[in-house]
Backbone bond lengths (Angstrom), bond angles and torsions (degrees), N, CA, C in turn:
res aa  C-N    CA-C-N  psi(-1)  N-CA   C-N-CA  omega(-1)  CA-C   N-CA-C  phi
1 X - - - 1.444 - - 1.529 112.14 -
2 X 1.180 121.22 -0.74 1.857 119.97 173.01 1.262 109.52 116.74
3 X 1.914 93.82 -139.18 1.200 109.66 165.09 1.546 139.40 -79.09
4 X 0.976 137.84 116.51 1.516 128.96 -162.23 1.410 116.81 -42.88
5 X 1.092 131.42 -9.39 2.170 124.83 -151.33 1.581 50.15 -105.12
6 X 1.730 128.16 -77.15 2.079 108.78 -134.32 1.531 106.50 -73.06
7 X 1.375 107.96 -14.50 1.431 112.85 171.05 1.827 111.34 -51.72
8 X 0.970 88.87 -62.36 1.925 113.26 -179.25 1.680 102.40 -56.20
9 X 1.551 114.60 -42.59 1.256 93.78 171.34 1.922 124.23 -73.69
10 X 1.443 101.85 -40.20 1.330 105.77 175.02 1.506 106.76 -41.21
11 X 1.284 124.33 -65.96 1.239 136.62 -165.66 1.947 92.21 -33.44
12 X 1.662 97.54 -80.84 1.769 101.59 -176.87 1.439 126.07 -40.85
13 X 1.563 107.79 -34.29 1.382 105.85 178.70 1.872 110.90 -79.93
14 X 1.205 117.95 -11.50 1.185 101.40 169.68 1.792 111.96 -98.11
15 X 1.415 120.11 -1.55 1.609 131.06 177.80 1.805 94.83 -72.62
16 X 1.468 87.76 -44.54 1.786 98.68 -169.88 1.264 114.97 -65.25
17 X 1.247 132.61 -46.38 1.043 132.95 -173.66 1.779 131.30 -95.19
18 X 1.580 91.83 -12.78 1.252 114.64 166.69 1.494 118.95 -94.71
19 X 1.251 120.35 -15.01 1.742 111.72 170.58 1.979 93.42 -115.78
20 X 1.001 112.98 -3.49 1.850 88.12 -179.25 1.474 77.80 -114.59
21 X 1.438 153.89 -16.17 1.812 125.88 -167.41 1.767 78.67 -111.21
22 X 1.163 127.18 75.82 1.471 139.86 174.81 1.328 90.92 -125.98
23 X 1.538 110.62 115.18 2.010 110.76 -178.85 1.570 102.50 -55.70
24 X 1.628 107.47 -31.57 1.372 88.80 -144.90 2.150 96.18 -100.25
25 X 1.431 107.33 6.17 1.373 113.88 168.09 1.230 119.05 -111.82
26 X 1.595 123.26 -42.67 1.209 136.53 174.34 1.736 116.22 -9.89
27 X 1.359 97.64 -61.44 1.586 93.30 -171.25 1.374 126.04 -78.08
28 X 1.283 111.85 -5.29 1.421 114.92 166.37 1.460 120.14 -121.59
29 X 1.307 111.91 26.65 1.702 123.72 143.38 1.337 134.61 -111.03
30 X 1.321 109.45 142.39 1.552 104.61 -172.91 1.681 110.80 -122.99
31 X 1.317 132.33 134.63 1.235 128.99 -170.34 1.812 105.08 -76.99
32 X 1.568 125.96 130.22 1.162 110.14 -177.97 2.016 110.49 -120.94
33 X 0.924 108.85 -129.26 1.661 119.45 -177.44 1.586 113.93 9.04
34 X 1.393 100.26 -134.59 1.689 103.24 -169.31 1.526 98.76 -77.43
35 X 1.336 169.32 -66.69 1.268 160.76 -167.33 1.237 104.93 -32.40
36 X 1.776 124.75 -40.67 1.252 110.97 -160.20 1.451 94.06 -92.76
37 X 1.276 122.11 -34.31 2.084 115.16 169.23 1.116 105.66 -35.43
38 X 1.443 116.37 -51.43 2.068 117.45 -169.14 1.409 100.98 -74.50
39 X 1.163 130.72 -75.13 1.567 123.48 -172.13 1.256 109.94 -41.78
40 X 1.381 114.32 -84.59 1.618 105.64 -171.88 1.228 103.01 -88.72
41 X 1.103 147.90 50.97 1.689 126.08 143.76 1.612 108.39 -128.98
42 X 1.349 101.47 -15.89 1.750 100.23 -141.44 1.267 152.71 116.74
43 X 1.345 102.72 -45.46 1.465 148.69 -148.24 1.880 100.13 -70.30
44 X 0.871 142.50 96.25 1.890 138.62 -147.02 1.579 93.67 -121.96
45 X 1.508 134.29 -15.01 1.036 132.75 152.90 1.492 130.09 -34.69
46 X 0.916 110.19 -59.87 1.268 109.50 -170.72 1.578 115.92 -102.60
47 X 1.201 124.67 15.19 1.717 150.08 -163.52 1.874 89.79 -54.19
48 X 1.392 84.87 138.55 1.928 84.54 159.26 0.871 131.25 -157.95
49 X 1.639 154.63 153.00 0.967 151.26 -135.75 1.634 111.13 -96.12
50 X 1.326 114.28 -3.80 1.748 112.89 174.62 1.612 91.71 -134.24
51 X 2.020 105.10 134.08 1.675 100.26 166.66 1.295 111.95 -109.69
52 X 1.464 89.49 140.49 1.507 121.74 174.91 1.728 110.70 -72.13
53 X 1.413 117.46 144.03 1.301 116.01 174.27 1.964 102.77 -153.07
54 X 0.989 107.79 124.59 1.267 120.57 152.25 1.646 143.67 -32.53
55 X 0.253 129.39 92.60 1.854 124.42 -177.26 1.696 122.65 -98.02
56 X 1.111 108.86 86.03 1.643 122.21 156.98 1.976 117.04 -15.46
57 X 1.146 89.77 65.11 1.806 88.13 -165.07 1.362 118.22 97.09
58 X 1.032 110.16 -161.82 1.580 116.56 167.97 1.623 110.90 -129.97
59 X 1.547 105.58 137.21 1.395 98.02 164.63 1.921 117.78 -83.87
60 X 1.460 101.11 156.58 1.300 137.36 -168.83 1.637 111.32 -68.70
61 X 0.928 111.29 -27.29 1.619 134.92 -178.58 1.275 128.75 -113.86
62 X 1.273 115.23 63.26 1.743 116.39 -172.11 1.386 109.75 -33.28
63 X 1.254 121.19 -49.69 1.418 153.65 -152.88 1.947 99.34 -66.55
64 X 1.134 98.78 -65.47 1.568 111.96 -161.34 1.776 95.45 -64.19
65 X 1.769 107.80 -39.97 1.296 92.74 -150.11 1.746 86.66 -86.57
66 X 1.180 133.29 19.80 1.662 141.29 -175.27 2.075 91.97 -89.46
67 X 1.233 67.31 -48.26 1.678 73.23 -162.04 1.540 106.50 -59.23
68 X 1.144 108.58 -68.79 1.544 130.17 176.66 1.436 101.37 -38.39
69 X 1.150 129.25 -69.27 1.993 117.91 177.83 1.566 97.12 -52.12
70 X 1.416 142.63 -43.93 0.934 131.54 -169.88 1.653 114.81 -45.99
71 X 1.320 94.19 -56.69 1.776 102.73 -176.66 0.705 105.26 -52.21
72 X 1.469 115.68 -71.04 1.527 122.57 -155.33 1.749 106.77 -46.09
73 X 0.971 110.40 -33.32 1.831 118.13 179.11 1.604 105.69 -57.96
74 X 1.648 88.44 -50.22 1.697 95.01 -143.95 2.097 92.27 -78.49
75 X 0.950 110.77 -11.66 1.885 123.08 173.25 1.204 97.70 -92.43
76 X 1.598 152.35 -24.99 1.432 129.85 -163.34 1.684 81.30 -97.12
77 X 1.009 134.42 -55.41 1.616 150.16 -137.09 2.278 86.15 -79.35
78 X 0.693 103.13 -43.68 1.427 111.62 -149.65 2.296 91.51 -71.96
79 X 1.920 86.49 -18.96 1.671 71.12 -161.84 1.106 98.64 -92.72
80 X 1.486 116.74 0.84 2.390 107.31 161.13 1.438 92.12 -124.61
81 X 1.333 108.58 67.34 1.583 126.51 122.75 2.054 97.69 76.27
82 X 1.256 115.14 22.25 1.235 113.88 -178.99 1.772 95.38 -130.22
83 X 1.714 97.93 155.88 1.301 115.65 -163.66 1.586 98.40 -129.06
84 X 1.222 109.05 147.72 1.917 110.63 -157.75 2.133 86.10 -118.58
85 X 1.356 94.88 116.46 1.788 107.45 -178.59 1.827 92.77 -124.95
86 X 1.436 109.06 154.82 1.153 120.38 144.45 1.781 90.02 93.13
87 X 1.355 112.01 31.69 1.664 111.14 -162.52 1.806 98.65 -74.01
88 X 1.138 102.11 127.38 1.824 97.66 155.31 1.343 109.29 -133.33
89 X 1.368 111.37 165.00 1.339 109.25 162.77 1.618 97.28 -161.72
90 X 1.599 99.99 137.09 1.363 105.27 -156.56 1.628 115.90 -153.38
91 X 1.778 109.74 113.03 1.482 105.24 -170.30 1.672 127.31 -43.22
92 X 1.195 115.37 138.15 1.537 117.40 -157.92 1.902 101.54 -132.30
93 X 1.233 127.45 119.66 1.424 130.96 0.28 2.371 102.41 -59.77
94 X 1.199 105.04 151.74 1.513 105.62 164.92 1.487 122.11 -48.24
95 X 0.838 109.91 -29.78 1.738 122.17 -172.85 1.915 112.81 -143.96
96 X 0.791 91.56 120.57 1.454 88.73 -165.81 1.711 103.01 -145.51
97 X 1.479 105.14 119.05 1.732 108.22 -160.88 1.290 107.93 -65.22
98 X 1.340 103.43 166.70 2.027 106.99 -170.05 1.923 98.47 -64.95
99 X 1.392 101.26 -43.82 1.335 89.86 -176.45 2.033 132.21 -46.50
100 X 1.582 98.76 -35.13 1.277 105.93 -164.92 1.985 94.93 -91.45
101 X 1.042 109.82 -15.55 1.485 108.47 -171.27 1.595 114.58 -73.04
102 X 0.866 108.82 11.42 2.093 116.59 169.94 1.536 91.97 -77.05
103 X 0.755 78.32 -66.23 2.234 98.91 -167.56 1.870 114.84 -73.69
104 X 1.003 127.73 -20.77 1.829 108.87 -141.86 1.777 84.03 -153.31
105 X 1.005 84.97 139.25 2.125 99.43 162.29 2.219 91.21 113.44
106 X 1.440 87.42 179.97 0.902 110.28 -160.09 1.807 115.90 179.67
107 X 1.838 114.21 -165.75 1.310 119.68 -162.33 1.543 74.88 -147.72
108 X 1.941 97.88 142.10 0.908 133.31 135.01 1.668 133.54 -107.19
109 X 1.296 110.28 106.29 1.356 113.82 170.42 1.504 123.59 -83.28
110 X 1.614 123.51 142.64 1.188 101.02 -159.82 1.945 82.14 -151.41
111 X 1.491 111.84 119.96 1.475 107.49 159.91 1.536 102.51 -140.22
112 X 1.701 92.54 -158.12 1.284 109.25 -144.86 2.273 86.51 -147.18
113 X 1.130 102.50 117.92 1.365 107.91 167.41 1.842 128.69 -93.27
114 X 1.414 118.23 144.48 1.276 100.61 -176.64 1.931 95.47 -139.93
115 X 1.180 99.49 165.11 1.457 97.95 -167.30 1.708 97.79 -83.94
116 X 1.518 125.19 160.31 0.833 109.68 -156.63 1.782 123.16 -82.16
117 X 1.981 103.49 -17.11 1.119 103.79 179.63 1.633 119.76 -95.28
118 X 1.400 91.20 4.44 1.542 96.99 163.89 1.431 118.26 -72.06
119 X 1.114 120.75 -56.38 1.432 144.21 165.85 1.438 118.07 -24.83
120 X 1.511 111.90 -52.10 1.131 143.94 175.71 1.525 97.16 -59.11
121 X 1.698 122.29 -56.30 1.446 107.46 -171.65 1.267 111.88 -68.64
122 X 1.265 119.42 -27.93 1.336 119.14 -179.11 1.290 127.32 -70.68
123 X 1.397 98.37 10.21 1.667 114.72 160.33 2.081 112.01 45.43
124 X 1.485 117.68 26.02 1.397 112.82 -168.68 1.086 117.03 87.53
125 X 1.956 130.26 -0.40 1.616 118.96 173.66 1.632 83.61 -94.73
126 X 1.580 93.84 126.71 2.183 107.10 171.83 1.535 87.66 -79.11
127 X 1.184 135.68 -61.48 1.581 110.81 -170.83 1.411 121.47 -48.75
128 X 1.256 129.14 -35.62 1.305 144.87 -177.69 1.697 92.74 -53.73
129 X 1.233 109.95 -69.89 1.966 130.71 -172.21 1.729 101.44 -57.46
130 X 1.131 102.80 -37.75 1.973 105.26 174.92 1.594 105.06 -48.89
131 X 1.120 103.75 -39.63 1.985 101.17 -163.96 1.285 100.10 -89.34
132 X 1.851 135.06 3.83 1.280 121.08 129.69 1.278 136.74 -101.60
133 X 1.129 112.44 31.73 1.559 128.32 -179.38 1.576 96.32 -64.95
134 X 2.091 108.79 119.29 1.278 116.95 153.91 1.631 121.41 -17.81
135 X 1.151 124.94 125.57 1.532 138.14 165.14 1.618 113.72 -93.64
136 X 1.095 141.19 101.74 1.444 127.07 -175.76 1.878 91.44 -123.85
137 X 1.245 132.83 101.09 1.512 146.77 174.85 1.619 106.58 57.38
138 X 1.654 110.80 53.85 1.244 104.70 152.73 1.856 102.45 111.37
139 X 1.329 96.59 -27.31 1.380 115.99 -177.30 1.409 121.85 -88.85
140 X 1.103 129.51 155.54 1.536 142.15 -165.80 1.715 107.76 -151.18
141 X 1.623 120.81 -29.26 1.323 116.67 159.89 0.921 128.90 -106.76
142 X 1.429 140.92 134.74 1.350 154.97 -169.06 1.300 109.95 -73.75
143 X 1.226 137.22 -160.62 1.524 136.04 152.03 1.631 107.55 175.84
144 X 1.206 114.14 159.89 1.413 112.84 -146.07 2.044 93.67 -148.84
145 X 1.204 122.14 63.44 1.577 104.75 -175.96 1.429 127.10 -72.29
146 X 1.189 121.21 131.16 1.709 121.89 -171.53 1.686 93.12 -105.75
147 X 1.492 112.96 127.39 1.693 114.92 159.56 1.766 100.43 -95.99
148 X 0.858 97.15 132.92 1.858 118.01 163.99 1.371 90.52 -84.15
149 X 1.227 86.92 151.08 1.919 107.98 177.55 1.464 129.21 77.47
150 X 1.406 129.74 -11.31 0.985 131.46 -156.12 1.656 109.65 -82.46
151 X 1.489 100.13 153.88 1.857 90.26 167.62 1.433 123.72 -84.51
152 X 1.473 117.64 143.23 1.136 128.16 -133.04 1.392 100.00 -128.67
153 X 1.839 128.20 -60.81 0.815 145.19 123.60 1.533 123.58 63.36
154 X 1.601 116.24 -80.13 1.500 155.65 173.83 1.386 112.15 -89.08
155 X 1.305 109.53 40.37 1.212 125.46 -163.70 2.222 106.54 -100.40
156 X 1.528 100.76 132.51 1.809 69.40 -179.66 1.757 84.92 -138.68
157 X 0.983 75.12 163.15 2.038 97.34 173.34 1.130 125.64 -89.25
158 X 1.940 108.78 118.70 1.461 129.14 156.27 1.106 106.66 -98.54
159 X 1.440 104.22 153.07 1.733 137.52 148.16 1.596 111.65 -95.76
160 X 1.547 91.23 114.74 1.371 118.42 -178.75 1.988 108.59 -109.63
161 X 0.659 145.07 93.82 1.486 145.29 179.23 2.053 104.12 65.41
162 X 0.970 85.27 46.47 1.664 95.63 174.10 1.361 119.52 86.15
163 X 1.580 109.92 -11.93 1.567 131.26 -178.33 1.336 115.66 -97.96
164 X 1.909 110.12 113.20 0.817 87.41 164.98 1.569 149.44 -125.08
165 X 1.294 144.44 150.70 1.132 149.34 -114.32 1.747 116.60 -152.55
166 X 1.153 119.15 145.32 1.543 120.70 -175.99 1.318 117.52 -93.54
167 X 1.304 112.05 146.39 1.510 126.48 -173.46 1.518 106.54 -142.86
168 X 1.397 112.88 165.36 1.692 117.10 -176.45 1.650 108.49 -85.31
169 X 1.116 125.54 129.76 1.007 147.58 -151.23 2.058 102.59 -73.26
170 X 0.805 110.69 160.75 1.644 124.18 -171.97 1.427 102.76 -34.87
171 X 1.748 109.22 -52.27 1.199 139.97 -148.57 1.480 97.82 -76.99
172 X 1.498 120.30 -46.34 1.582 124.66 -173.35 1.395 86.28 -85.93
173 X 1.383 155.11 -21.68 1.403 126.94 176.22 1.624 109.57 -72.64
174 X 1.443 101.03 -42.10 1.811 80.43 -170.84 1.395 113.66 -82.98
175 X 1.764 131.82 -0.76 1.333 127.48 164.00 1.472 95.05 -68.27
């Protein structure tokens, strides 16, 4: 895949556009922090190596929406020749009291990419496929954080690699 900085971006721009231009997630995610400065603004300052995304409420189905980011990854990733191993995704804080759960918590997703004919040699051993897991600055796991609760609302639309996808609006960057 090259150089590591466009490597690292490829990687995000296909996380980005493959879990927020998801018909059936799209509209209730919003891209937030430094990824969304670089995509839709420009902004390369504050760039970072895990994207943050927003969530319009919380979904009802831990389960479905596990699965559903799963695909959508494991179908964007798979069509330039990389294979998504080591997938988790896992409510964050772990325990989080009934009281604070209206408002606060969220998902961390966390994998591991492998090229696809590596994968292939590894004939189905994941440890075997681990020792070609993509490296982009030291790193080998990805991560993907979802906030529940956030406002969503003031939300406006970029085109990111022809996809297009929601981000926090001018107004939520400079609050």
């Amino acid at each position: 895949m090259g150089n590591p900085t466009n490597q690292l971006d490829q990687i995000k721009q296909v996380v980005i556009t493959a879990v927020l231009g998801d018909d059936e997630l799209g509209d209730r995610l919003v891209l937030k922090g430094g990824n969304l400065l670089q995509y839709a603004y420009g902004l390369y300052a504050r760039a970072s190596k895990d994207v943050d995304i927003s969530i319009d409420g919380q979904f009802e189905d831990e389960a479905a929406l596990r699965d559903r980011v799963y695909r959508s990854l494991a179908t964007a990733f798979r069509a330039i020749g990389l294979v998504v191993i080591d997938f988790k995704f896992d409510k964050v804080p772990p325990r989080l009291s009934p009281d604070l759960e209206p408002f606060w918590g969220g998902y961390c997703c966390e994998f591991k990419l492998v090229p696809l004919e590596k994968h292939e040699l590894s004939q189905g051993n994941e440890e075997s496929a681990r020792r070609y897991a993509v490296d982009v600055g030291g790193r080998t796991t990805f991560q993907i954080d979802f906030s529940n609760h956030e406002f969503c609302d003031d939300k406006e639309p970029f085109v990111i690699d022809g996809h297009t996808v929601y981000g926090g609006s001018v107004c939520q960057v400079a609050h």
